[in-house]
PDB file of the backbone (N, CA, C, O) and the ligand in Angstrom, with CONECT records:
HET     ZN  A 101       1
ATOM      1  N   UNK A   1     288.213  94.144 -11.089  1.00  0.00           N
ATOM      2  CA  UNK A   1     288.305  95.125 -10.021  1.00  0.00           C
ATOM      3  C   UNK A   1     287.661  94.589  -8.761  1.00  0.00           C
ATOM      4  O   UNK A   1     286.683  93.843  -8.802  1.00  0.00           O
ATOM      5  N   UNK A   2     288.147  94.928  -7.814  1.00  0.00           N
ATOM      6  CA  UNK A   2     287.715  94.325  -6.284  1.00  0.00           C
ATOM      7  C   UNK A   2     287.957  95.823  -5.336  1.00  0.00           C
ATOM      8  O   UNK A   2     288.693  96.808  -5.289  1.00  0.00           O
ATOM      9  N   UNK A   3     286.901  95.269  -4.721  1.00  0.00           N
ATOM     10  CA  UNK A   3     286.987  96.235  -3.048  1.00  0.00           C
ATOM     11  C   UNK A   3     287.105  95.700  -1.873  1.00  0.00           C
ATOM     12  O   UNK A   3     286.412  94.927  -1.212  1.00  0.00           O
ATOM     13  N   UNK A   4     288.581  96.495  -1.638  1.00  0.00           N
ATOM     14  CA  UNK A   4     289.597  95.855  -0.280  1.00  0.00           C
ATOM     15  C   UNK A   4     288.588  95.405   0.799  1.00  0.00           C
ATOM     16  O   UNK A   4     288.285  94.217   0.914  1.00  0.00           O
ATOM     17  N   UNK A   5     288.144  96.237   1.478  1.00  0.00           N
ATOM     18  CA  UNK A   5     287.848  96.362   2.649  1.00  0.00           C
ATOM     19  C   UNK A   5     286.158  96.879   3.148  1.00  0.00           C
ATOM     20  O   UNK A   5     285.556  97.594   3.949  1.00  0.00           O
ATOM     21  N   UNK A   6     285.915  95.672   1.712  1.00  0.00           N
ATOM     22  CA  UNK A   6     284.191  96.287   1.735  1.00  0.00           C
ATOM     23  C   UNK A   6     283.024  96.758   3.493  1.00  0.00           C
ATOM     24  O   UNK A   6     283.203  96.187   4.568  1.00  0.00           O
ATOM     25  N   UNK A   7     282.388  97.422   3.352  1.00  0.00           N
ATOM     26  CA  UNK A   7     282.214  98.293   4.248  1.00  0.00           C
ATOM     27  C   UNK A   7     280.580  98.789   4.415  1.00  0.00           C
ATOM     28  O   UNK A   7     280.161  99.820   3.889  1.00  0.00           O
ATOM     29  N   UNK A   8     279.697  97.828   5.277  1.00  0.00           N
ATOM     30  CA  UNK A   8     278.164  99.252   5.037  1.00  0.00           C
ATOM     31  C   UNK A   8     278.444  99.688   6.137  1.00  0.00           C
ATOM     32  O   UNK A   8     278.959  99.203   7.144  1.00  0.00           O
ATOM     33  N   UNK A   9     277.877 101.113   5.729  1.00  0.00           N
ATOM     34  CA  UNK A   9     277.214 102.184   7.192  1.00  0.00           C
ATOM     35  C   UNK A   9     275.782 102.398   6.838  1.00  0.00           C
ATOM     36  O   UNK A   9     275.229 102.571   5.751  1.00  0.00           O
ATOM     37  N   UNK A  10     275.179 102.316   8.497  1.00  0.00           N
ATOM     38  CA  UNK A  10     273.541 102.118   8.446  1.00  0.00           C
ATOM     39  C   UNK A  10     273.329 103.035   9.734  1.00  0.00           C
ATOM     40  O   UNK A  10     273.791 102.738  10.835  1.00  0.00           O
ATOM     41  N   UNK A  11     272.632 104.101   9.494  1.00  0.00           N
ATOM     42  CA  UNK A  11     272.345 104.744  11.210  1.00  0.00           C
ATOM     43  C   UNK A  11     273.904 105.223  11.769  1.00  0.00           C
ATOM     44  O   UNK A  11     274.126 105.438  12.960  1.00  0.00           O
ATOM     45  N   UNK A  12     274.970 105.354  10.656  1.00  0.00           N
ATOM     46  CA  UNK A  12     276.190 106.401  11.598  1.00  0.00           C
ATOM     47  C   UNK A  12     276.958 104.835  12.621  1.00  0.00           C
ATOM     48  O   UNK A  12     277.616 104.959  13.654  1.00  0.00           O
ATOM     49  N   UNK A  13     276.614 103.514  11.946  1.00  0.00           N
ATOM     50  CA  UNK A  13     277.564 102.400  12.556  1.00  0.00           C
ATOM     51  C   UNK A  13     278.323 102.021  11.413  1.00  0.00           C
ATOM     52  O   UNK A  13     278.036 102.618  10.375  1.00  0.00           O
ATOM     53  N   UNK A  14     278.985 101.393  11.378  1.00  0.00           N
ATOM     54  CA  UNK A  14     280.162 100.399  10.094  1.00  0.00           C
ATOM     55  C   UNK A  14     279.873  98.821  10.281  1.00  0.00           C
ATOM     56  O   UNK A  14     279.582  98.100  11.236  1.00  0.00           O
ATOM     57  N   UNK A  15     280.075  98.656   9.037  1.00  0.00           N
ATOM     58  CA  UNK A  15     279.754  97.133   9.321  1.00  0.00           C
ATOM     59  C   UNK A  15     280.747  97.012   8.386  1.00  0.00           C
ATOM     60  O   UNK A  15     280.856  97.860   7.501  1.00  0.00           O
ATOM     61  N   UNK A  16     281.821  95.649   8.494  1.00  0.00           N
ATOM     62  CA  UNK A  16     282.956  95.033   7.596  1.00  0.00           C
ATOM     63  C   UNK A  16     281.968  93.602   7.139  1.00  0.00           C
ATOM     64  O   UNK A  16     280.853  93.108   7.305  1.00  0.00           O
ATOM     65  N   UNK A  17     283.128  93.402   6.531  1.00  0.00           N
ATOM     66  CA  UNK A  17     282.288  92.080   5.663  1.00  0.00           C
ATOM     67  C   UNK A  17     282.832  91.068   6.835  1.00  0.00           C
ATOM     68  O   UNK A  17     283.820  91.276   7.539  1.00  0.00           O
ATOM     69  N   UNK A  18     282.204  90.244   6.872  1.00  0.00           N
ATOM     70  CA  UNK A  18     282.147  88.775   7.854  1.00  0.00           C
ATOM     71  C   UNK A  18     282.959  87.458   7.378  1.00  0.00           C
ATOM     72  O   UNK A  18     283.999  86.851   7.634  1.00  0.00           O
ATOM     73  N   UNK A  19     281.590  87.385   6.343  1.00  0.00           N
ATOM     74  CA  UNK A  19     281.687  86.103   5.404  1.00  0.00           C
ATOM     75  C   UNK A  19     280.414  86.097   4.593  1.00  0.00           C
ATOM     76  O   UNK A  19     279.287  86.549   4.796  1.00  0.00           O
ATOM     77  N   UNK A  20     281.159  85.219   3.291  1.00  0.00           N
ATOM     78  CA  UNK A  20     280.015  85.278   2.596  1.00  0.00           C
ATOM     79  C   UNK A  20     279.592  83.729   2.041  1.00  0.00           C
ATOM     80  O   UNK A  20     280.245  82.883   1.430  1.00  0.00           O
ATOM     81  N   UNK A  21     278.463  83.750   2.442  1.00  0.00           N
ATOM     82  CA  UNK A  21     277.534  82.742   2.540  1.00  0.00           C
ATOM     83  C   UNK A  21     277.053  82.343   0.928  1.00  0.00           C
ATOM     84  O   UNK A  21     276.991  83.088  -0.050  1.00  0.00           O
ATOM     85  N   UNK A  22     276.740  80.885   1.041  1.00  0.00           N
ATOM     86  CA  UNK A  22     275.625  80.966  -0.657  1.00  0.00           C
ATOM     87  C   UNK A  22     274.340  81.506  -0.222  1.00  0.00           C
ATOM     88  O   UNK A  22     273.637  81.184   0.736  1.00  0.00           O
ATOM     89  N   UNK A  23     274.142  82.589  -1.321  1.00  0.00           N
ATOM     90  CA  UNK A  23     272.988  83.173  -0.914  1.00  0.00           C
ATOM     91  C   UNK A  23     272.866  84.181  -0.239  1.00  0.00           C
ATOM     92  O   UNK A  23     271.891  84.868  -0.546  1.00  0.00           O
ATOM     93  N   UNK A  24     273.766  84.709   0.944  1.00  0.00           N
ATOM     94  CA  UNK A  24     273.968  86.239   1.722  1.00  0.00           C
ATOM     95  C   UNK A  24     275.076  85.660   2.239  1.00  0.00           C
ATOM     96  O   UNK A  24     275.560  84.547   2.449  1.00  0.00           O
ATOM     97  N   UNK A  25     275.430  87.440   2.441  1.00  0.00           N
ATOM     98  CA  UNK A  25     276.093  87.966   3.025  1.00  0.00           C
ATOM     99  C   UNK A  25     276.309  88.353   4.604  1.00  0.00           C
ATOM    100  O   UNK A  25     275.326  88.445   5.339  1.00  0.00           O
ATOM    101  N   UNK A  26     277.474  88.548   5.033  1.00  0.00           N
ATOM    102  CA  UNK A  26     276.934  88.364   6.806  1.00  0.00           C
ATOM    103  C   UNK A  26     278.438  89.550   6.793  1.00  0.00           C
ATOM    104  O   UNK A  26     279.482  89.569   6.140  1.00  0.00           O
ATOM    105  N   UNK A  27     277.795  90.518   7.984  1.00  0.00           N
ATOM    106  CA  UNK A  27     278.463  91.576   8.022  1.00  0.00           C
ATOM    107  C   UNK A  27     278.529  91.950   9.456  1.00  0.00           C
ATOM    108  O   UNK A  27     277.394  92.097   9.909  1.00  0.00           O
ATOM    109  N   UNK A  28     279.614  92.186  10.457  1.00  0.00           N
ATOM    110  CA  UNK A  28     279.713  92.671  11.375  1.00  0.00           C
ATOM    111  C   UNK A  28     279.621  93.865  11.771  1.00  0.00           C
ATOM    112  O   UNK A  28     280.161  94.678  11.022  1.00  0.00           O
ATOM    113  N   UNK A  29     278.922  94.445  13.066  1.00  0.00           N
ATOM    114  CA  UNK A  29     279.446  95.749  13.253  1.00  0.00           C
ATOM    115  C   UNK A  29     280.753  95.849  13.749  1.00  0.00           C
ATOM    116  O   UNK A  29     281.338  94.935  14.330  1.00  0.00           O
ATOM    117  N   UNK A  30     281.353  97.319  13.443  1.00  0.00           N
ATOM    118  CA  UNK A  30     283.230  97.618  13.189  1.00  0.00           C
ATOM    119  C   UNK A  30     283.035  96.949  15.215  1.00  0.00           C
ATOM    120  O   UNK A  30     284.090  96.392  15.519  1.00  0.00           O
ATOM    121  N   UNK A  31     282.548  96.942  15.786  1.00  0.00           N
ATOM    122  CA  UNK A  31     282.724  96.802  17.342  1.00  0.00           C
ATOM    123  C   UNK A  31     282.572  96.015  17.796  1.00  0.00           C
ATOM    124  O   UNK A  31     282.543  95.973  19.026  1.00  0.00           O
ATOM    125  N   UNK A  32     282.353  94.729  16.845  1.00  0.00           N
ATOM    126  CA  UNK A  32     282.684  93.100  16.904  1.00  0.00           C
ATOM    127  C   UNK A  32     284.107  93.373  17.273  1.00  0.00           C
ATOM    128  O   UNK A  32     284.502  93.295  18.437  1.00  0.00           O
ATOM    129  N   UNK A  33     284.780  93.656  16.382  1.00  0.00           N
ATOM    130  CA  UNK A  33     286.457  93.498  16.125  1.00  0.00           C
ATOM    131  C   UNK A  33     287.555  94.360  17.664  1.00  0.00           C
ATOM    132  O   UNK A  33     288.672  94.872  17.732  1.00  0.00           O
ATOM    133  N   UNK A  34     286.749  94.171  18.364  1.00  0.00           N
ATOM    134  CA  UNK A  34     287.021  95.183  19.729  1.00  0.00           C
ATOM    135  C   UNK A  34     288.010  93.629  20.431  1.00  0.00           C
ATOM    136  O   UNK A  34     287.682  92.449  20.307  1.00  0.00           O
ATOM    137  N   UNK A  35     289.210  94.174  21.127  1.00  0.00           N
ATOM    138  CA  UNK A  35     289.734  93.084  21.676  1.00  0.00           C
ATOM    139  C   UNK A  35     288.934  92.867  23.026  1.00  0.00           C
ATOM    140  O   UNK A  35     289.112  91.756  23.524  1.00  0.00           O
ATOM    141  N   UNK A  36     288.028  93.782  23.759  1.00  0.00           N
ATOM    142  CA  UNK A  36     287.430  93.036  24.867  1.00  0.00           C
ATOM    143  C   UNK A  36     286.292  91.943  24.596  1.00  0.00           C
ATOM    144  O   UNK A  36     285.087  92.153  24.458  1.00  0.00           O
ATOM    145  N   UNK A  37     286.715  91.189  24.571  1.00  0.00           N
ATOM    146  CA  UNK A  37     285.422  90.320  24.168  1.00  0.00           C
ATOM    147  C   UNK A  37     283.802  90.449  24.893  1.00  0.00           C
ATOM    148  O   UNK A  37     282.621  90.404  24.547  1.00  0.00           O
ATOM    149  N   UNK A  38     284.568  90.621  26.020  1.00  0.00           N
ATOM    150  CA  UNK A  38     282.886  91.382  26.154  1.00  0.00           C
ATOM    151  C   UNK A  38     282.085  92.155  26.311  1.00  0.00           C
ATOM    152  O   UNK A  38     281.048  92.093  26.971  1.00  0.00           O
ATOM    153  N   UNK A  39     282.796  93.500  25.297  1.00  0.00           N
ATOM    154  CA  UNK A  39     282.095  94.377  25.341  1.00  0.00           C
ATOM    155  C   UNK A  39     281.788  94.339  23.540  1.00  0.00           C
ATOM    156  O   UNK A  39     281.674  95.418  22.959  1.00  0.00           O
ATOM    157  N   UNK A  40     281.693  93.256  22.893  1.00  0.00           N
ATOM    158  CA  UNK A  40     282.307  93.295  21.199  1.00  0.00           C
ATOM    159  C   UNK A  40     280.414  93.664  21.300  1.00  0.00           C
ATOM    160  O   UNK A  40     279.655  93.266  22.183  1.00  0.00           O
ATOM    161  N   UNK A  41     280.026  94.610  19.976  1.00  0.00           N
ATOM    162  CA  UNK A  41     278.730  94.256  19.504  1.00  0.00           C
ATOM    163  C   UNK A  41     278.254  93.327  18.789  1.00  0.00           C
ATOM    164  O   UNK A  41     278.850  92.885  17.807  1.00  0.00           O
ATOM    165  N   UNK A  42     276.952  92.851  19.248  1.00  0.00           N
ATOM    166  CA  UNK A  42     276.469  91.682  18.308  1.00  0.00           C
ATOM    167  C   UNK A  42     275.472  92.252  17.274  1.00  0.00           C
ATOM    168  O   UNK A  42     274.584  91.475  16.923  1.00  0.00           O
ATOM    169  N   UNK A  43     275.480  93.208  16.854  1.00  0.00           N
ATOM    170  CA  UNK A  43     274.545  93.728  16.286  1.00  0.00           C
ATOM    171  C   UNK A  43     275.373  93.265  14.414  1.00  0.00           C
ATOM    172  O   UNK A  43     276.575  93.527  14.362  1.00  0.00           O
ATOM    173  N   UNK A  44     274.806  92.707  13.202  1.00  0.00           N
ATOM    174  CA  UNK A  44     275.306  92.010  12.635  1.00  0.00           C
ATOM    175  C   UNK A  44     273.986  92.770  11.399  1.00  0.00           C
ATOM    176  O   UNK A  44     272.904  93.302  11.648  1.00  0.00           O
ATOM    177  N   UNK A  45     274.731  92.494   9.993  1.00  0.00           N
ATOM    178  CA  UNK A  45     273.248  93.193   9.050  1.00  0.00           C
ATOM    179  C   UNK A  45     273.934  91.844   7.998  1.00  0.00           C
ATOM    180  O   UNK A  45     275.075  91.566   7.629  1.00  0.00           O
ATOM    181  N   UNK A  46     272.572  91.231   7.774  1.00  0.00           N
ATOM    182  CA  UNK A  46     273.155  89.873   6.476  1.00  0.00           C
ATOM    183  C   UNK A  46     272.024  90.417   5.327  1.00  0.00           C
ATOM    184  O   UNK A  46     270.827  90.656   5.479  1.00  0.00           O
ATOM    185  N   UNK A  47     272.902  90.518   4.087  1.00  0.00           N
ATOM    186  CA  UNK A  47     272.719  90.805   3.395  1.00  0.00           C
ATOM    187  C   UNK A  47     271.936  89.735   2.256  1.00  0.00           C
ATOM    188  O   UNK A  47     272.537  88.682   2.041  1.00  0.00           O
ATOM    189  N   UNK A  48     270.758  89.938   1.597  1.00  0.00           N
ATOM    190  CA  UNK A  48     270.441  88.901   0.431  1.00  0.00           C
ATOM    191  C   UNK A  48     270.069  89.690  -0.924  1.00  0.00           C
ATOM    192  O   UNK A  48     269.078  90.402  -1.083  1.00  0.00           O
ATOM    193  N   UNK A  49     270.866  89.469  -1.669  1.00  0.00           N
ATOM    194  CA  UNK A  49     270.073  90.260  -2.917  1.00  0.00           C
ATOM    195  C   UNK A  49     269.950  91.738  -2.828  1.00  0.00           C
ATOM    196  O   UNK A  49     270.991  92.384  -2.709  1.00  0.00           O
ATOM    197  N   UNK A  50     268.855  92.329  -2.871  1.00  0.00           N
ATOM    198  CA  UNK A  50     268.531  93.996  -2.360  1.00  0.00           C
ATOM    199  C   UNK A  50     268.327  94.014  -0.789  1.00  0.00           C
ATOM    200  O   UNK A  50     268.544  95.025  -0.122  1.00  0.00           O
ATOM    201  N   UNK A  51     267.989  93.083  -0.372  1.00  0.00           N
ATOM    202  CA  UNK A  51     267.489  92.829   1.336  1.00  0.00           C
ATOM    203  C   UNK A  51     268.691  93.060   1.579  1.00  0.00           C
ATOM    204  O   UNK A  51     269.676  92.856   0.870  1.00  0.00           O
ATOM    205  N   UNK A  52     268.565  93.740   3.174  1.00  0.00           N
ATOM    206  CA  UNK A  52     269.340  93.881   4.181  1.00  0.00           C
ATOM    207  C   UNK A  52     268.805  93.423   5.452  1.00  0.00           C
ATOM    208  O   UNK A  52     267.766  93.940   5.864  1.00  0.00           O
ATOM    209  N   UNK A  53     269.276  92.687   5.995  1.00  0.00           N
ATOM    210  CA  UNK A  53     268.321  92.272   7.729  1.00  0.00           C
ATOM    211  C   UNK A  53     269.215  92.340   8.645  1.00  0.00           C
ATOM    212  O   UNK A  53     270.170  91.571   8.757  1.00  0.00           O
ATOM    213  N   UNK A  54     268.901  93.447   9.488  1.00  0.00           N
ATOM    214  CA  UNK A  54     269.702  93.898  10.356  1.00  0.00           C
ATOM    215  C   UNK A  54     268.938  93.436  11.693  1.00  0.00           C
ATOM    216  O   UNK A  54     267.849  93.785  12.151  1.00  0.00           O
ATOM    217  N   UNK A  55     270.105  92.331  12.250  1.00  0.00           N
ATOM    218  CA  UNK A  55     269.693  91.708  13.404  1.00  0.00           C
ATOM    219  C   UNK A  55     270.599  92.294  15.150  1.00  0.00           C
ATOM    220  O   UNK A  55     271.731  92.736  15.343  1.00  0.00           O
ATOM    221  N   UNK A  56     269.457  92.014  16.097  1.00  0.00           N
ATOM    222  CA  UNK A  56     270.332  92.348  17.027  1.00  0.00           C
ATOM    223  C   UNK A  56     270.285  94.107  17.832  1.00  0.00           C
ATOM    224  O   UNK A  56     269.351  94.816  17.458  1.00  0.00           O
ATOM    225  N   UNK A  57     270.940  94.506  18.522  1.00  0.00           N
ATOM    226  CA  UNK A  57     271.085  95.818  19.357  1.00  0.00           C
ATOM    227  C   UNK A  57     272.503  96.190  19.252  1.00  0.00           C
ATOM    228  O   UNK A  57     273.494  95.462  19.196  1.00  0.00           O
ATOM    229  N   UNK A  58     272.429  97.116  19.241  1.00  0.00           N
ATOM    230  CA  UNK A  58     274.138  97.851  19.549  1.00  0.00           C
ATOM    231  C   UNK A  58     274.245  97.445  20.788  1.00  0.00           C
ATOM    232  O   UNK A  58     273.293  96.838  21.276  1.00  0.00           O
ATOM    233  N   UNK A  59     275.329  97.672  21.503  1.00  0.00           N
ATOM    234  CA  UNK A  59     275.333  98.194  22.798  1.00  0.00           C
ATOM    235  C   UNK A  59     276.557  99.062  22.800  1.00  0.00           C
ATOM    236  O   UNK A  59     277.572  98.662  23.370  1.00  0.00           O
ATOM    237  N   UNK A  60     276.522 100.337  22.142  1.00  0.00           N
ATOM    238  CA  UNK A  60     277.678 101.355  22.045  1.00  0.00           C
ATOM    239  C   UNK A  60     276.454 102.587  21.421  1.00  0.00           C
ATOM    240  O   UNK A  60     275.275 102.347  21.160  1.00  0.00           O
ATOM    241  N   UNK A  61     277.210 104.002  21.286  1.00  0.00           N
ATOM    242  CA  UNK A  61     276.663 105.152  20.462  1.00  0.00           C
ATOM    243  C   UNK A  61     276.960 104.855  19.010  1.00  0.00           C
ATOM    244  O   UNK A  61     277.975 104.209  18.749  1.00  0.00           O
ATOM    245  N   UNK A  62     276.242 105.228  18.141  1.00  0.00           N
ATOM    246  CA  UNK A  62     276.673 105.715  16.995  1.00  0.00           C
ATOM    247  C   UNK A  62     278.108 106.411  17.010  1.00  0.00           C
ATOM    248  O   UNK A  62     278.615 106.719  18.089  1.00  0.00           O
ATOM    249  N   UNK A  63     278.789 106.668  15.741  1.00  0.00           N
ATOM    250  CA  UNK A  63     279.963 107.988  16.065  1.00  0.00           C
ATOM    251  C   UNK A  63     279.845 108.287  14.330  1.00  0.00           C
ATOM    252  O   UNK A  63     280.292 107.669  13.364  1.00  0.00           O
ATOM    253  N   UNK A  64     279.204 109.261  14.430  1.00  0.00           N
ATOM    254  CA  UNK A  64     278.895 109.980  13.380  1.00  0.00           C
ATOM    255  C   UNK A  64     279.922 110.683  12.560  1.00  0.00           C
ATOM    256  O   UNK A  64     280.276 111.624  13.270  1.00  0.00           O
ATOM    257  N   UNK A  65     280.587 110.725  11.444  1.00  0.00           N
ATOM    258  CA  UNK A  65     281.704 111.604  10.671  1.00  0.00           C
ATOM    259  C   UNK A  65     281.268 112.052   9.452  1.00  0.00           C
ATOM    260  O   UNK A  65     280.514 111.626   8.577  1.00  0.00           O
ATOM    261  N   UNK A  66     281.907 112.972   9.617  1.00  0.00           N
ATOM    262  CA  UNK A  66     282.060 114.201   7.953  1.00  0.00           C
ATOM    263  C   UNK A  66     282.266 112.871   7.121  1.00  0.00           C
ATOM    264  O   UNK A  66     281.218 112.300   6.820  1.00  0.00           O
ATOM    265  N   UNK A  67     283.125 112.444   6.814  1.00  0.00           N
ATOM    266  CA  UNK A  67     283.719 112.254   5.853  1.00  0.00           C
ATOM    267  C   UNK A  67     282.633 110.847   5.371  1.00  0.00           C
ATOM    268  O   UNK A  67     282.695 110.403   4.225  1.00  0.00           O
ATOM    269  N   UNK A  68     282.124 110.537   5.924  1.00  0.00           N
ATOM    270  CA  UNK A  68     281.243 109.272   5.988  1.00  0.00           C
ATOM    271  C   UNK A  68     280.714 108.802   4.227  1.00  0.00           C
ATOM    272  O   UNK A  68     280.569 107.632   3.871  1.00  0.00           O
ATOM    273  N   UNK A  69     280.461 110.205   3.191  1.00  0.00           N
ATOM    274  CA  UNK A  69     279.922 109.637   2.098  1.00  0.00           C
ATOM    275  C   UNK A  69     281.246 109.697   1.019  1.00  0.00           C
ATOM    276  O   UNK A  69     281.103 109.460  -0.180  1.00  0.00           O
ATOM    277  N   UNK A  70     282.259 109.970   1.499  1.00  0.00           N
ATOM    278  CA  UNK A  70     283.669 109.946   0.682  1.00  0.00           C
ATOM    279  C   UNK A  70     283.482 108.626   0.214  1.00  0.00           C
ATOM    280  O   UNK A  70     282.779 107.772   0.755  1.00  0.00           O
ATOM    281  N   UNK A  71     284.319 108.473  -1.089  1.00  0.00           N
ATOM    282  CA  UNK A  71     284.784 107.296  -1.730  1.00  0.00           C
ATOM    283  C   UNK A  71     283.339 105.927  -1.158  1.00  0.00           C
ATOM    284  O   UNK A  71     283.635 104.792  -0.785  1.00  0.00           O
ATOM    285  N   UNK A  72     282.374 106.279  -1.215  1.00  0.00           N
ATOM    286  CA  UNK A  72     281.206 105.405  -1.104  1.00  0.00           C
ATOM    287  C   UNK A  72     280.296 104.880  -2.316  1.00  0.00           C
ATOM    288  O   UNK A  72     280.121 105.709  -3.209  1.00  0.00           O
ATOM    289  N   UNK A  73     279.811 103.877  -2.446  1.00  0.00           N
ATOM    290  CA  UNK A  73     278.917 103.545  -3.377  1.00  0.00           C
ATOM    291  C   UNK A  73     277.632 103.195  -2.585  1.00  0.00           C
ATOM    292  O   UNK A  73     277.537 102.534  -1.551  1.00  0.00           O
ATOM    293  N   UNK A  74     276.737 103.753  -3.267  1.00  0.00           N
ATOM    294  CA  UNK A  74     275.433 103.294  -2.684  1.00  0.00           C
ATOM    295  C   UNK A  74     274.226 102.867  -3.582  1.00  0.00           C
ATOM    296  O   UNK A  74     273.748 103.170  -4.676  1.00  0.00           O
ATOM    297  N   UNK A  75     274.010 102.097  -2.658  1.00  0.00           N
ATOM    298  CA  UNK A  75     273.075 101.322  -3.221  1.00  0.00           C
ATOM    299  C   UNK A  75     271.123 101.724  -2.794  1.00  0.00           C
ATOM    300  O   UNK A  75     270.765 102.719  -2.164  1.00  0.00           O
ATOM    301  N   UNK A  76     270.325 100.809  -3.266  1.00  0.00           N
ATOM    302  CA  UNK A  76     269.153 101.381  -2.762  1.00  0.00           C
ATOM    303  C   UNK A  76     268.825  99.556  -2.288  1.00  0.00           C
ATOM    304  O   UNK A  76     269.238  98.704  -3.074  1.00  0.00           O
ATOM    305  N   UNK A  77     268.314  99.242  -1.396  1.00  0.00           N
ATOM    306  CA  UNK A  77     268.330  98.100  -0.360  1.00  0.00           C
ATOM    307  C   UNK A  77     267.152  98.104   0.354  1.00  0.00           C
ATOM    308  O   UNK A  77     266.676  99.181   0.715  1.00  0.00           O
ATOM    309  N   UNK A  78     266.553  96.951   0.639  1.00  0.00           N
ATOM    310  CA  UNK A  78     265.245  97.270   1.331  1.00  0.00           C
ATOM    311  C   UNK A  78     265.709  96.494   2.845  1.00  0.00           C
ATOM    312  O   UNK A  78     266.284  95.437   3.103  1.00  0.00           O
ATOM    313  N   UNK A  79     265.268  97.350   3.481  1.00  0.00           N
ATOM    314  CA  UNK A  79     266.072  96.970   5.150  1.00  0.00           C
ATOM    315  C   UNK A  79     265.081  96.839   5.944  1.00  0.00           C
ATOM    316  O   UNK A  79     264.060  97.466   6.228  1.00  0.00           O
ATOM    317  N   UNK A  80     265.737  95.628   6.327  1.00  0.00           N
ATOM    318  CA  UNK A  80     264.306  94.525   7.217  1.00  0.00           C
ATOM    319  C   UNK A  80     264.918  94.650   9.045  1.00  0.00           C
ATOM    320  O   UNK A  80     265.972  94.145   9.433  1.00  0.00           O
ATOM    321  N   UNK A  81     264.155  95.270   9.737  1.00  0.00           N
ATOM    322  CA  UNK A  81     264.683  95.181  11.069  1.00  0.00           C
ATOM    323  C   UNK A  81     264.574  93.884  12.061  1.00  0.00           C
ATOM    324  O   UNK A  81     263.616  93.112  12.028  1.00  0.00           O
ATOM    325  N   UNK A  82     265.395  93.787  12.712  1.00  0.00           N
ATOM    326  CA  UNK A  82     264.719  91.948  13.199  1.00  0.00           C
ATOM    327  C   UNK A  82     265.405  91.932  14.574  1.00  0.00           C
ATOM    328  O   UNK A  82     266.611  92.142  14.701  1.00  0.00           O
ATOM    329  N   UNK A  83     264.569  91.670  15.603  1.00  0.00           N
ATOM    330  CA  UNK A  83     265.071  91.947  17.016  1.00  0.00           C
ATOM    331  C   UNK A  83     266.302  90.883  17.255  1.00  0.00           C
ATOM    332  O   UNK A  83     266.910  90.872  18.326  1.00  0.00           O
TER     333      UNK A  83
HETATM  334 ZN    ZN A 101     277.469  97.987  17.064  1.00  0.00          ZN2+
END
């Protein structure tokens, strides 16, 4: 079994999968994938093990939805903030 279009939300943002590294994981926010390039966010969360290290600033709002814990798995993750 596999998951298409693996997916974290952290703080009401999305993050898609990137690439995966030996050793972590590297995950974009959904506003990387923006065709203006320069307005894309660099805000990025790489994943190791239970760690999460979420690097970087938005530069957009959150956009918060109902439906946000539908069809979700969650995990428990220890989340490291890192400017
Ligand atoms: Zn962002």
């Amino acid at each position: 079994m596999g998951i298409k279009n693996p997916k974290i939300m952290l703080d009401d943002h999305d993050y898609r999968l990137y690439r995966k590294l030996p050793g972590k994981t590297v995950w974009l926010c959904s506003h990387y994938y923006i065709n203006e390039k320069e307005f894309r966010c660099k805000n990025r969360i790489e994943t190791s093990g239970r760690v999460a290290y979420v690097k970087g600033i938005h530069n957009h709002q959150p956009r918060p939805r109902k439906d946000k814990y539908k069809n979700m798995l969650s995990q428990m993750v220890t989340i490291v903030r890192q400017p």
